[in-house]
C-alpha positions in Angstrom: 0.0 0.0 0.0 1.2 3.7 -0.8 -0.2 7.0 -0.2 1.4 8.9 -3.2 -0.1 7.2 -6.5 3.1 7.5 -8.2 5.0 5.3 -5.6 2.1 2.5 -6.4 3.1 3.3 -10.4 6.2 2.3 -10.2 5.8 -1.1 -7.3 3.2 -1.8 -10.4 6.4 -1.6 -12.9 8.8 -3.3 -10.8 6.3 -6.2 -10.7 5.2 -6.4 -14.6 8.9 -6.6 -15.4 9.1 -10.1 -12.9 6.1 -11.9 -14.6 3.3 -10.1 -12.8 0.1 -8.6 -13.8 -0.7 -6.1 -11.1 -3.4 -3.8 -10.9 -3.7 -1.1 -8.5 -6.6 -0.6 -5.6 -7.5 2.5 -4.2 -8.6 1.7 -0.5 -11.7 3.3 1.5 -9.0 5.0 3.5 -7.1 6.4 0.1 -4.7 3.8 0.0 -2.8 3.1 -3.8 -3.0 -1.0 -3.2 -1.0 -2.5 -5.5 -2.8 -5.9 -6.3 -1.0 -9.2 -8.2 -4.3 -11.9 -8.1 -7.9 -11.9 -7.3 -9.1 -15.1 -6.3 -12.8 -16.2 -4.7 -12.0 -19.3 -3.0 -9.9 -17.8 -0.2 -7.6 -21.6 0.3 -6.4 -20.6 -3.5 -6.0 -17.3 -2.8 -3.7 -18.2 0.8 -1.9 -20.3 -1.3 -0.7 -18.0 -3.9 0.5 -15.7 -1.1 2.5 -18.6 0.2 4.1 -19.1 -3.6 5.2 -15.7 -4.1 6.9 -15.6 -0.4 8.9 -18.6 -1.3 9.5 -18.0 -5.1 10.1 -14.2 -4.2 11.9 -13.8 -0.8 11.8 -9.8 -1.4 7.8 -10.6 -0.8 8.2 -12.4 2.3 5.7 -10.0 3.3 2.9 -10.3 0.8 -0.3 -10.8 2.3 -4.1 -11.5 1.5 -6.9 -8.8 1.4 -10.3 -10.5 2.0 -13.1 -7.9 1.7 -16.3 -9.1 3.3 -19.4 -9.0 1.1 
């Protein structure tokens, strides 16, 4: 998460040019959320987290937004 847009712009960037296809989230709070996968089964979703911490130790500390419907 970044405050200033143009920080989340170029996180985005940095993770296009490793294989990613991020998107980025503006939070209620005004948050830029930069965002790799969207999952609905939440098992998947934990999972991929756990992938990219061990395939990517510079994301050991990814972690999983799960918005409540």
């Amino acid at each position: 998460s970044f405050q200033q847009s143009e920080n989340a712009e170029r996180f985005k960037a940095t993770l296009g040019s490793q294989g990613f296809d991020p998107i980025i989230l503006l939070s209620e709070t005004g948050f830029n959320r930069v965002c790799v996968n969207s999952y609905t089964d939440e098992f998947q979703a934990r999972r991929r987290v756990q992938q990219i911490r061990t395939e990517f130790p510079q994301y050991h500390d990814a972690w999983l937004l799960i918005r409540k419907k």
